[in-house]
N, C-alpha and C positions, 0 to 999 in steps of 0.2 A: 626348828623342829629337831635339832639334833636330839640324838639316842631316843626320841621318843620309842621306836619299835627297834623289837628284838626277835631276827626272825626264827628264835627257835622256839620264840612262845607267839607266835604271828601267822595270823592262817589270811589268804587271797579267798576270798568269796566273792562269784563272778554269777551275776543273775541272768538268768534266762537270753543269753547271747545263742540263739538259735533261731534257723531260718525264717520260723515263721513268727518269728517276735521283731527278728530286727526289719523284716518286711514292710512294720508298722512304720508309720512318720514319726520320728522323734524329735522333741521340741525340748531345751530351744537348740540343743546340739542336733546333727543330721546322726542316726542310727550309726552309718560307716562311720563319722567320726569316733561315736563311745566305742565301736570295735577296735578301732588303730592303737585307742589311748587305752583301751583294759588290754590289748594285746601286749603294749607297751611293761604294764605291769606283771603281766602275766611271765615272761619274757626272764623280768629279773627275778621272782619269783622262784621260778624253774631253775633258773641257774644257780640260785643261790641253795639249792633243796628244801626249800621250806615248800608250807602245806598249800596245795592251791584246791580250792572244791568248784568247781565246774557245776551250777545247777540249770538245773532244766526240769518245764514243765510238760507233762506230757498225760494223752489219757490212752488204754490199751483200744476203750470202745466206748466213750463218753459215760460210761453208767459209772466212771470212779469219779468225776468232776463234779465239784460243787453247782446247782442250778438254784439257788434263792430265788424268792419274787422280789425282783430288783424295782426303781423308777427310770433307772439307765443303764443300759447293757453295754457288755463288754468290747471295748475298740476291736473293729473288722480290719482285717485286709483288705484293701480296695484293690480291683484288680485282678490278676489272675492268680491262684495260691503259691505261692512257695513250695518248690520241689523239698519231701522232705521236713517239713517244717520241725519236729522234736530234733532232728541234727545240729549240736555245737556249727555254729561258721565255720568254713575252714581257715581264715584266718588267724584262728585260735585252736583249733579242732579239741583232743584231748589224747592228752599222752599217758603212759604206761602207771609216770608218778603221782597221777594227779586222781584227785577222788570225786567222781561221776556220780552228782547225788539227783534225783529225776523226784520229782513231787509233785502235787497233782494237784495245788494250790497255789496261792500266793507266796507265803512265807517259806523258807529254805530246810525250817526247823521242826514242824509238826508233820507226823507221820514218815520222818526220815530219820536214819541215824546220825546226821552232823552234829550234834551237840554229843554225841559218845565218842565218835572219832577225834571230835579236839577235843574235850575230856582227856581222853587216852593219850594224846601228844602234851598233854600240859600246855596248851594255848589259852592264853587268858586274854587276846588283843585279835579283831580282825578288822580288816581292810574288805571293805565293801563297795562295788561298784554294779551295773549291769543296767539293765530297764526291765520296767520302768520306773521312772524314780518313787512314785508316786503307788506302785501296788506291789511290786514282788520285793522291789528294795527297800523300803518305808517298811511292810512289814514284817520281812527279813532283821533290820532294822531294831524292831519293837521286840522281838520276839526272844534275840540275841541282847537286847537291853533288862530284860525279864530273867535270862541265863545268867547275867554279870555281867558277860563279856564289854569290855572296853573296845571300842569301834575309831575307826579312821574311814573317814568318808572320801572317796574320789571323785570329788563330784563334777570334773571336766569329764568321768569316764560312766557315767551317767545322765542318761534323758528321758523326759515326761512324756508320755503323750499330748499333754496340752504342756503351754510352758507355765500358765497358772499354777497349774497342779506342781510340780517341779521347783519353782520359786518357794512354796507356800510351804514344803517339806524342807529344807534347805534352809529356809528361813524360821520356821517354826517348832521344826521338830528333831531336825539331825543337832544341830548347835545342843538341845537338852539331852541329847542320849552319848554324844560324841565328840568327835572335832572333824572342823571340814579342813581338805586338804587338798592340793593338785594333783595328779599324776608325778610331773615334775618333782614338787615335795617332799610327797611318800618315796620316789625313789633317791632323791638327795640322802634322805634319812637313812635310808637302807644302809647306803653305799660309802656313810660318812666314817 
C-alpha cells in the first residue's frame, strides 16, 4: 500500500463514535474495540495535521429526524441510556483542529457542509471508519462515492450491528466504491 495516500489531499472521517451509538452491541468487533482502533487513527491523523471530520448524529427535539413507515425499526439501547448520548467518546473526544460535522441522518454528506470543507482543502481521498458499518458508514460511503471522492476503508475500525449486515457491505459494496484496509495499513502508509 505504499504512497497510496497523501495526507495533504487525505481527510479521517470517523462516524458516529458517540455515546449513544457505541452503547449499541457491535458485531462482529465489540463497539470498544472500533473506538481503540479509530482512536488509533485518529491519533496519526492529528499529528500529522491533516483533515480529521468527527461526525455525529444528533436531533435538537426529534422533529429534525427522519420517521419513514419502516418493516424494522431502528437498533435500541438495551439497558439503561447513555449519559449524553450526541457526545464524541472521550477516548477520542474532539480537538480544536478537527472539524465537528452533526447530521441528523445516516449519511455524513447531505444537509452538512463536508463535501465544501474538503473541496476547499483540495482532498480528493478519504479514510472512513466508525458504526455502523452497515447504515451511517455504507451510506457515508455511497454518497462520497457519488462526490468522487476515492475512499480507504478501515474496516478493523468499523462494526455492524448484526455481523450479517457488516460482512455483506465489506463484501459487496466497499470492494466497488474503494479499497479495504487495516488500521495497521492505512497507518504503514501514512508513515512510509
Amino acid at each position: 500500500m505504499n504512497n497510496e495516500l497523501n495526507l495533504k489531499k487525505a481527510a479521517l472521517v470517523v462516524i458516529d463514535l458517540q455515546n449513544g451509538v457505541v452503547a449499541l452491541e457491535g458485531k462482529p468487533y465489540s463497539t470498544k474495540d472500533v473506538v481503540s482502533k479509530a482512536a488509533k487513527l485518529i491519533n496519526v491523523f492529528r499529528e500529522e495535521g491533516a483533515f480529521v471530520g468527527i461526525v455525529r448524529v444528533t436531533s435538537k427535539d426529534g422533529k429534525d429526524v427522519l420517521k419513514p413507515l419502516t418493516d424494522i425499526s431502528s437498533p435500541l439501547i438495551t439497558g439503561k441510556p447513555p449519559k449524553n448520548p450526541g457526545d464524541i467518546v472521550s477516548e477520542i473526544g474532539v480537538t480544536d483542529t478537527d472539524f465537528l460535522i452533526t447530521k441528523h441522518q445516516w449519511g455524513a454528506f447531505y444537509g452538512t457542509d463536508l463535501d465544501l470543507q474538503l473541496r476547499r482543502r483540495g482532498i480528493d481521498t478519504i479514510v472512513l471508519c466508525g458504526i455502523a458499518t452497515g447504515y451511517g458508514v455504507d451510506t457515508t460511503a455511497r454518497e462520497a462515492f457519488q462526490h468522487g471522492y476515492n475512499q480507504v476503508f478501515a474496516i478493523d475500525a468499523m462494526t455492524g450491528i448484526s455481523q450479517e449486515e457488516h460482512e455483506y457491505v465489506l463484501k459487496y459494496i466497499f470492494p466497488r466504491i474503494g479499497r479495504l484496509r487495516t488500521v495497521d495499513e492505512i497507518i504503514e502508509s501514512l508513515l512510509d
